[in-house]
N, CA, C and O atoms as a GROMACS GRO file, in nm:
protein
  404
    1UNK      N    1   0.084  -0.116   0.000
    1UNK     CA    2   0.000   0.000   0.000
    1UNK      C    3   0.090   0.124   0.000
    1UNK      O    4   0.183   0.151   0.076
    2UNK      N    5   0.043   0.187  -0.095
    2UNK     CA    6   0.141   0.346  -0.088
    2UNK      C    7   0.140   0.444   0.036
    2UNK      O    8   0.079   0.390   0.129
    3UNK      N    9   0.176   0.540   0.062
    3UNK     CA   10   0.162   0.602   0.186
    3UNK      C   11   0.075   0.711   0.147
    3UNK      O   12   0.041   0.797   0.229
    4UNK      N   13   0.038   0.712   0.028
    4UNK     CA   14  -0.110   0.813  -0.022
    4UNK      C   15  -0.214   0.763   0.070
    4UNK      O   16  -0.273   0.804   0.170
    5UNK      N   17  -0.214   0.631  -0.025
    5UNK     CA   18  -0.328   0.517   0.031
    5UNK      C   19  -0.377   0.500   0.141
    5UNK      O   20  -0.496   0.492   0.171
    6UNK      N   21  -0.227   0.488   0.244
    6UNK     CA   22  -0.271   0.471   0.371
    6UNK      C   23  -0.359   0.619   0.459
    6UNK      O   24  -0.452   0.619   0.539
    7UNK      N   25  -0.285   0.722   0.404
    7UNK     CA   26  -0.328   0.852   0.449
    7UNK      C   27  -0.492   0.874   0.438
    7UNK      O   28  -0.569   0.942   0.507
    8UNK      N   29  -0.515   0.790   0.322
    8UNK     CA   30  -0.632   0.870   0.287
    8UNK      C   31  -0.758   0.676   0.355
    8UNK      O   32  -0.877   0.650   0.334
    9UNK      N   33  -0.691   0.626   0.401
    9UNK     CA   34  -0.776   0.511   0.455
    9UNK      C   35  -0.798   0.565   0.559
    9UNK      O   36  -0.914   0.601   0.576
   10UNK      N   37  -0.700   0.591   0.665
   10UNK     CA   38  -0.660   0.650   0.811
   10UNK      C   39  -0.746   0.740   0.824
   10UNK      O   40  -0.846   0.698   0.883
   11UNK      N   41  -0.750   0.838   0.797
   11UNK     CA   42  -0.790   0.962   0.742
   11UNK      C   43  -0.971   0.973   0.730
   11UNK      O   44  -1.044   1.056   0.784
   12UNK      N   45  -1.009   0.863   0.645
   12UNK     CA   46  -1.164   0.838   0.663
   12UNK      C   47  -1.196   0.760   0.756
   12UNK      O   48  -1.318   0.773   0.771
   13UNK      N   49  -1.149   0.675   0.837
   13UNK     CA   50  -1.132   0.573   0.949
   13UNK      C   51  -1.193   0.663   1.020
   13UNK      O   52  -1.314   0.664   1.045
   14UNK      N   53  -1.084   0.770   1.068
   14UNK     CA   54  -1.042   0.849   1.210
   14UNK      C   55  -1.212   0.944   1.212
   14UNK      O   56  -1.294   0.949   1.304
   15UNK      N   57  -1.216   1.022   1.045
   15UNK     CA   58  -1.290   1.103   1.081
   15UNK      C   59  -1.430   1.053   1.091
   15UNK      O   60  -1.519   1.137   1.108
   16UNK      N   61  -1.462   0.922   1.083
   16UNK     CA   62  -1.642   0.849   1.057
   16UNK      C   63  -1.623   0.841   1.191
   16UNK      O   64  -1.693   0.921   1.252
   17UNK      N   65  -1.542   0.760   1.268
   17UNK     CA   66  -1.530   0.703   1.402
   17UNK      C   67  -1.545   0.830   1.484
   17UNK      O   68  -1.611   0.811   1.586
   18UNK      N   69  -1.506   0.946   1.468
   18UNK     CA   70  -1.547   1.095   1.557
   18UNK      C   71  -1.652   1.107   1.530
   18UNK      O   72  -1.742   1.132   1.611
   19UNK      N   73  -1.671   1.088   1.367
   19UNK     CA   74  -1.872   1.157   1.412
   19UNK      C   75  -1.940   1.022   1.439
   19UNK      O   76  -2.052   1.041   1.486
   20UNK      N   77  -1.915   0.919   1.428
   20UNK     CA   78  -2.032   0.820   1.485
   20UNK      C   79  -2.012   0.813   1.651
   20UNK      O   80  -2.112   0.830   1.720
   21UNK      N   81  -1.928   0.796   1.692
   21UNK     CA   82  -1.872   0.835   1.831
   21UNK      C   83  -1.958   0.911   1.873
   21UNK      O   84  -2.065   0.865   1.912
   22UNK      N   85  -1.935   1.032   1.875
   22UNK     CA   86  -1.963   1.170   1.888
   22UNK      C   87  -2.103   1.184   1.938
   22UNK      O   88  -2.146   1.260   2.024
   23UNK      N   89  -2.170   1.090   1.862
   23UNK     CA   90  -2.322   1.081   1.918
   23UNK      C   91  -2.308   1.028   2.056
   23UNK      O   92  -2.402   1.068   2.124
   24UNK      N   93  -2.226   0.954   2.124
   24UNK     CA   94  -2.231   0.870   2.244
   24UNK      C   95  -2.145   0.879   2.344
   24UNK      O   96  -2.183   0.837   2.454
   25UNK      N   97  -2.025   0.928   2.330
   25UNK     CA   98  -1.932   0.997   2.370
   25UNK      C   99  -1.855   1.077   2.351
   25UNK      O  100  -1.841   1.097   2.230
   26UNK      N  101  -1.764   1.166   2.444
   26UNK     CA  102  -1.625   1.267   2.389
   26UNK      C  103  -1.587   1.214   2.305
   26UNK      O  104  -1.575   1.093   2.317
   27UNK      N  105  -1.552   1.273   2.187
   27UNK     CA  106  -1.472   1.192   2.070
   27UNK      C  107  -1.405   1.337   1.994
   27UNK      O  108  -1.474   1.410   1.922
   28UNK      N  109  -1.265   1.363   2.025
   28UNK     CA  110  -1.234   1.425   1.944
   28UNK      C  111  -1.109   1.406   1.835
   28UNK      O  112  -1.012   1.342   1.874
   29UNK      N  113  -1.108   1.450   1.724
   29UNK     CA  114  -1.014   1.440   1.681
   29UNK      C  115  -0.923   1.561   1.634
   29UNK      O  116  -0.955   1.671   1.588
   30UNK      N  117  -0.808   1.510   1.658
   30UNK     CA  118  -0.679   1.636   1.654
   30UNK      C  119  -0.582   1.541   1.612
   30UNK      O  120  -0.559   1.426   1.650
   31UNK      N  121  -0.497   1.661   1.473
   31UNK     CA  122  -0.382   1.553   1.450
   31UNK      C  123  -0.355   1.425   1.411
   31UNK      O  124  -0.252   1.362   1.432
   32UNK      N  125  -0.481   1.380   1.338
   32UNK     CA  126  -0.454   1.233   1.327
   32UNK      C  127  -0.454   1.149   1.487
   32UNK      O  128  -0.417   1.032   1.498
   33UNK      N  129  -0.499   1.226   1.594
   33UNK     CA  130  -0.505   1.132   1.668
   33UNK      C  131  -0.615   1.116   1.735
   33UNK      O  132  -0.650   1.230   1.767
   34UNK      N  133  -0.690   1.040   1.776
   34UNK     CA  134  -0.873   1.065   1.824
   34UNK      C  135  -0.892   1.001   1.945
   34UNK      O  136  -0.880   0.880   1.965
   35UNK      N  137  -0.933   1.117   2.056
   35UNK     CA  138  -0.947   1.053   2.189
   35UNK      C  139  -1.068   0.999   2.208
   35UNK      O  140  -1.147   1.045   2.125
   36UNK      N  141  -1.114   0.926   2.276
   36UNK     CA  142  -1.197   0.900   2.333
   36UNK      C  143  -1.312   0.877   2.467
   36UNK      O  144  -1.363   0.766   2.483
   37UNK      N  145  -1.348   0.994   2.559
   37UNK     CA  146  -1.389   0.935   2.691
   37UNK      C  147  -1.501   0.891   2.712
   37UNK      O  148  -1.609   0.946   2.692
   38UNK      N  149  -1.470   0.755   2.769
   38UNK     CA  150  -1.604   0.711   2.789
   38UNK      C  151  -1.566   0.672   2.929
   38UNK      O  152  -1.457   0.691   2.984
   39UNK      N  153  -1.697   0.603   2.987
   39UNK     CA  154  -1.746   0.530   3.130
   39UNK      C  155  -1.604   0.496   3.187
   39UNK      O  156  -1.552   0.556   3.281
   40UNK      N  157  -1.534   0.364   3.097
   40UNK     CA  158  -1.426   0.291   3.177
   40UNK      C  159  -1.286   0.428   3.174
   40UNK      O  160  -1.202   0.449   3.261
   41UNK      N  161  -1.301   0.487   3.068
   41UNK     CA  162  -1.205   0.568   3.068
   41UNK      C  163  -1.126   0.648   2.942
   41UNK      O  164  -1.213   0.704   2.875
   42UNK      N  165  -0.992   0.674   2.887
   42UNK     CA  166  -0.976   0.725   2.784
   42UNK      C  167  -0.935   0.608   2.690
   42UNK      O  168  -0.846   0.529   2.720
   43UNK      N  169  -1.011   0.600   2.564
   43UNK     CA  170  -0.896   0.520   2.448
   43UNK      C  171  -0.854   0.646   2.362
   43UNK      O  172  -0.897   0.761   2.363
   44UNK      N  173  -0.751   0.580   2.282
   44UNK     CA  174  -0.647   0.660   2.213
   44UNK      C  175  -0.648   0.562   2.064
   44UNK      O  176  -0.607   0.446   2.061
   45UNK      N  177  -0.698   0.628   1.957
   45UNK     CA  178  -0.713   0.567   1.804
   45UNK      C  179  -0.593   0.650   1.743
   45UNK      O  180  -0.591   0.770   1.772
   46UNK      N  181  -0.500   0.601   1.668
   46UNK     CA  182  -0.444   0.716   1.615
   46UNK      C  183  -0.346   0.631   1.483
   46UNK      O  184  -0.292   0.521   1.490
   47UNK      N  185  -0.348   0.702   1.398
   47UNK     CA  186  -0.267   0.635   1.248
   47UNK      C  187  -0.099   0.654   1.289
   47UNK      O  188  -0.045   0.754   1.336
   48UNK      N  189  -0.042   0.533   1.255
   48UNK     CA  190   0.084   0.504   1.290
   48UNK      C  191   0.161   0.486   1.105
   48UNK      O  192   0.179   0.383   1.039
   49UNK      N  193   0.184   0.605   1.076
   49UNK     CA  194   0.257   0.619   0.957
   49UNK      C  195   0.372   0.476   0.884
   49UNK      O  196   0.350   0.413   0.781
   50UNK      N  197   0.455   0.465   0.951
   50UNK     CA  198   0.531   0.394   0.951
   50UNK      C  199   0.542   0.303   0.924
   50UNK      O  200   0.624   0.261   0.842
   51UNK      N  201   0.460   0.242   0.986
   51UNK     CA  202   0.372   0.084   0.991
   51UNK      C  203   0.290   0.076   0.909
   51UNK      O  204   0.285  -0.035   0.857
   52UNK      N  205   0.210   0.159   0.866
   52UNK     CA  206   0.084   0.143   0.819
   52UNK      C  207  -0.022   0.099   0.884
   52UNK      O  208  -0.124   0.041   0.844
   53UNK      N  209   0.016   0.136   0.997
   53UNK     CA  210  -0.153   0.072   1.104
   53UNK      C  211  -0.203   0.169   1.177
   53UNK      O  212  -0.154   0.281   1.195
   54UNK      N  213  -0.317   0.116   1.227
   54UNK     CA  214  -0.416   0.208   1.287
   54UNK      C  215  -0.357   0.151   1.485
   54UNK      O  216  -0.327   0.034   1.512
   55UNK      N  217  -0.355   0.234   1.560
   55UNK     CA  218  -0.299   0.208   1.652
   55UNK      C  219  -0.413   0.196   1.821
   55UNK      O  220  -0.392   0.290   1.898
   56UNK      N  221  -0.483   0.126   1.855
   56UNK     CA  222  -0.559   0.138   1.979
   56UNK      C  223  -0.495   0.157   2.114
   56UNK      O  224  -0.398   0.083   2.132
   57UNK      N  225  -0.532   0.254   2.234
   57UNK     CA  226  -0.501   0.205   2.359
   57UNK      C  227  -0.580   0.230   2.392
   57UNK      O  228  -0.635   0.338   2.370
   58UNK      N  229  -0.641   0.095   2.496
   58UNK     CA  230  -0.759   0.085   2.552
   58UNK      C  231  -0.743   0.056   2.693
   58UNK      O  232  -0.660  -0.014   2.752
   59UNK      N  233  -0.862   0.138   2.742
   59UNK     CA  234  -0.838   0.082   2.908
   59UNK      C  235  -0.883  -0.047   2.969
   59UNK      O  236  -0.857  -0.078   3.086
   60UNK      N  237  -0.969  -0.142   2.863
   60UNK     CA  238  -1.002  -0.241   2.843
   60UNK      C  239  -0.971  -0.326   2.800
   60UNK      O  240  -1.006  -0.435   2.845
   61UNK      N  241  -0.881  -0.313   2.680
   61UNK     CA  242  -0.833  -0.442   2.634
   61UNK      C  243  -0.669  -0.383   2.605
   61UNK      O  244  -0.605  -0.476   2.557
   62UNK      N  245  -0.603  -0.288   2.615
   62UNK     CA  246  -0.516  -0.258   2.618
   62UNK      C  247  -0.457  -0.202   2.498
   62UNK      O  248  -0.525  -0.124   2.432
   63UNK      N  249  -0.315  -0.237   2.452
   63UNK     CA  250  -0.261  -0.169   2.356
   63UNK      C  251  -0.280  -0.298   2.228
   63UNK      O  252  -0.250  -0.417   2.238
   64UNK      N  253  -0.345  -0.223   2.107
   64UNK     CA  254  -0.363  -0.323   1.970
   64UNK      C  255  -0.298  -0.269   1.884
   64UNK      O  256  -0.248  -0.162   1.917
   65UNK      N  257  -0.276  -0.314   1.759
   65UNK     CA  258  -0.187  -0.268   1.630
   65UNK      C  259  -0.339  -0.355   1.501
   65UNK      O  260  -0.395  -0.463   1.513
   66UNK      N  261  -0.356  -0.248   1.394
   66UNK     CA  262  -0.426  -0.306   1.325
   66UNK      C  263  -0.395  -0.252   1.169
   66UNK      O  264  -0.367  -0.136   1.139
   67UNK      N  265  -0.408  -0.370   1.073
   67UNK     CA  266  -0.364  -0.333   0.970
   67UNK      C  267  -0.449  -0.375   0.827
   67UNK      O  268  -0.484  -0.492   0.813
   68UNK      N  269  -0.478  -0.285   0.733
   68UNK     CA  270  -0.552  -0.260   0.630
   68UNK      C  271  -0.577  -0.411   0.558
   68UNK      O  272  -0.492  -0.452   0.480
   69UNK      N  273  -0.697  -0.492   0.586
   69UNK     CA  274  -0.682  -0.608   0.480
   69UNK      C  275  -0.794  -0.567   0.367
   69UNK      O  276  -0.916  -0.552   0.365
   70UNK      N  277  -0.713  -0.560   0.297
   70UNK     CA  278  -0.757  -0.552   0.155
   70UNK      C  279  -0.885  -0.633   0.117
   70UNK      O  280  -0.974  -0.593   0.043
   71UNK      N  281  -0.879  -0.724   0.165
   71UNK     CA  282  -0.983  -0.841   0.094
   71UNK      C  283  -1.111  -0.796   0.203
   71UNK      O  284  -1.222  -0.750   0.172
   72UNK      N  285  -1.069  -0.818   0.310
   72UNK     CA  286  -1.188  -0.781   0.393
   72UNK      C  287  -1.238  -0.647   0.414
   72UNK      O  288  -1.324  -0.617   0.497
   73UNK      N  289  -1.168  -0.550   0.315
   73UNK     CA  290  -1.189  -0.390   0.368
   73UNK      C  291  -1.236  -0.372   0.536
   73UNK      O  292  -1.346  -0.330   0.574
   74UNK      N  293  -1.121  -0.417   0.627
   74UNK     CA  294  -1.136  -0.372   0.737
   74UNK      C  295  -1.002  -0.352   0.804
   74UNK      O  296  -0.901  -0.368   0.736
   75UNK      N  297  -0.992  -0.322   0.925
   75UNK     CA  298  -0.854  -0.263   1.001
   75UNK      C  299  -0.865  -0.375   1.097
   75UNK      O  300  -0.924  -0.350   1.202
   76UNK      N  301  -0.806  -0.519   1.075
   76UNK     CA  302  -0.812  -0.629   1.150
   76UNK      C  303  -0.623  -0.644   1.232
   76UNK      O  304  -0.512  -0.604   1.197
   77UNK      N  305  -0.687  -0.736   1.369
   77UNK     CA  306  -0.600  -0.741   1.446
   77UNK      C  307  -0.470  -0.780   1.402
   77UNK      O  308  -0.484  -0.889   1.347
   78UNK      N  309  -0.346  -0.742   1.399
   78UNK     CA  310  -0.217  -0.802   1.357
   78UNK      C  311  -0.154  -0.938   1.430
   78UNK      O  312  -0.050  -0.998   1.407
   79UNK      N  313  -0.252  -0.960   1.520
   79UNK     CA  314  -0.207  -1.062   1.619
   79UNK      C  315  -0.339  -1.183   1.589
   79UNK      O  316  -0.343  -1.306   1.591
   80UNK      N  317  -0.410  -1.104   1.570
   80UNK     CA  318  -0.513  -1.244   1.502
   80UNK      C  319  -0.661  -1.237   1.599
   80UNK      O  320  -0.732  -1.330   1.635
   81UNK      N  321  -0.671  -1.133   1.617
   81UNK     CA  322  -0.825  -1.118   1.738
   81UNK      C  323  -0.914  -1.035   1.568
   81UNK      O  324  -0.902  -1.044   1.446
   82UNK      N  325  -1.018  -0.947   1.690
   82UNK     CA  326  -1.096  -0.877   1.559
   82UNK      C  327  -1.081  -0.782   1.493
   82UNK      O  328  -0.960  -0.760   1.489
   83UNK      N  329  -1.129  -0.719   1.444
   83UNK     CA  330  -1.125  -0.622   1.369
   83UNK      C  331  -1.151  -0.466   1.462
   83UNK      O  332  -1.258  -0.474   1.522
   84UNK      N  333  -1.100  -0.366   1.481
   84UNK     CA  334  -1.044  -0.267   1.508
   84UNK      C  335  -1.229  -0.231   1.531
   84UNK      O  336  -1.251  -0.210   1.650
   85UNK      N  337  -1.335  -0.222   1.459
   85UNK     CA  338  -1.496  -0.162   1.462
   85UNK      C  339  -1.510  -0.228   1.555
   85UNK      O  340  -1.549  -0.174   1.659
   86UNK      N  341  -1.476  -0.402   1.551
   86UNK     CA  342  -1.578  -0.446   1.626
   86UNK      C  343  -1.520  -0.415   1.773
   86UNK      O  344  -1.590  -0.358   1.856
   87UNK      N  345  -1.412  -0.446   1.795
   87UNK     CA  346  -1.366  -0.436   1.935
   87UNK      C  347  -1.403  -0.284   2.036
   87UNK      O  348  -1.456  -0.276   2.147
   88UNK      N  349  -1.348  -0.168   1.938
   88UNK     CA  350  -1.408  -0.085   1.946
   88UNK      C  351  -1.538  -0.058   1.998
   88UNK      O  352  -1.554  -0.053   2.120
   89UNK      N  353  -1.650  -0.038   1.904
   89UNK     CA  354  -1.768  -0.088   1.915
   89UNK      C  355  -1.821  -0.138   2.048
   89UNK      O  356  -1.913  -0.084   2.110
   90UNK      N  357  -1.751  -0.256   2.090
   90UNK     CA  358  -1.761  -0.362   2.213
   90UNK      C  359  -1.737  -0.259   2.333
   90UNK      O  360  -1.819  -0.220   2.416
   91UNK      N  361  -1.633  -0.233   2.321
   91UNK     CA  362  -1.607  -0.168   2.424
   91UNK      C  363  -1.667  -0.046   2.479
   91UNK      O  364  -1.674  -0.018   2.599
   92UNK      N  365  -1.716   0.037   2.360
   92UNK     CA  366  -1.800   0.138   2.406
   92UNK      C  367  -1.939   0.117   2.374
   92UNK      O  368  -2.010   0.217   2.361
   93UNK      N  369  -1.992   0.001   2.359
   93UNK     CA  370  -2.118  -0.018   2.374
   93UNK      C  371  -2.249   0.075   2.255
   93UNK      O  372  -2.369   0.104   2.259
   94UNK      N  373  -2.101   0.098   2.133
   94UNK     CA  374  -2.173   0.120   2.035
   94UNK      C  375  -2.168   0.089   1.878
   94UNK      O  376  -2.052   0.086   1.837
   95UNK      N  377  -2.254   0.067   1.790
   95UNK     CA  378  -2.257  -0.033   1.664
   95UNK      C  379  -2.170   0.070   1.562
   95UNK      O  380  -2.207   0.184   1.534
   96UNK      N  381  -2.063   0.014   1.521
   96UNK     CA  382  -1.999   0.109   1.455
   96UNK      C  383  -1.966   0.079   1.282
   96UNK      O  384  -1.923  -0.035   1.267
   97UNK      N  385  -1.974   0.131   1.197
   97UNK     CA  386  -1.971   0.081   1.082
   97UNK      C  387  -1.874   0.212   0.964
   97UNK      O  388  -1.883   0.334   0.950
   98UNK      N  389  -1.802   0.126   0.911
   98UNK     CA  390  -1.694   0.236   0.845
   98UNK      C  391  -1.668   0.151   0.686
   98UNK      O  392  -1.629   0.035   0.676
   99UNK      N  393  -1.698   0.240   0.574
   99UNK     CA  394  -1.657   0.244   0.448
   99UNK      C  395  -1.533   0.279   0.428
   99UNK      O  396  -1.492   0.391   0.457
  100UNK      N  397  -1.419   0.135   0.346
  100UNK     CA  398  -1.329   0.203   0.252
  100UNK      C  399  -1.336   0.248   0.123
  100UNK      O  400  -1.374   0.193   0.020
  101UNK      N  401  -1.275   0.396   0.154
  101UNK     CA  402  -1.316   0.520   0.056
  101UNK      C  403  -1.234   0.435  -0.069
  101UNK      O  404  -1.228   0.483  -0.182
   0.00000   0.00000   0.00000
């Protein structure tokens, strides 16, 4: 994947996940990086250039790394759990759904 590519995946990720968020909790985004407060506490979403992944810290399930599968158009676990919506989602107790642009 080019680093256009990734910019502009990241990029629509970050900003659907603030406004669907947004309805249910603090959700802001700054910088490519998007906080989150909810009930248990802060997560931290943020695009990791380098890598090419989307980066989680959660006060729940902790620190994840997730990376663009093509076939599945989703931001799935690098370690082999779920996909970046659903866990998400899980954790804040809301249905989250994201198009690759």
């Amino acid at each position: 994947m080019s680093d256009s590519a990734f910019e502009t995946l990241a990029d629509s990720l970050l900003a659907t996940l603030e406004e669907k968020l947004g309805d249910h909790v603090d959700a802001e985004l700054q910088g490519g990086i998007l906080t989150v407060e909810g009930d248990a506490g802060t997560w931290i979403v943020n695009k990791h250039a380098p890598t090419k992944q989307i980066w989680l810290s959660s006060p729940v399930s902790g620190a994840r790394h997730y990376a663009f599968d093509a076939d599945g158009r989703r931001w799935q676990d690098t370690r082999g759990g779920d996909d970046l919506l659903s866990v998400l989602g899980a954790e804040l107790g809301v249905e989250l759904e994201w198009q690759a642009p």
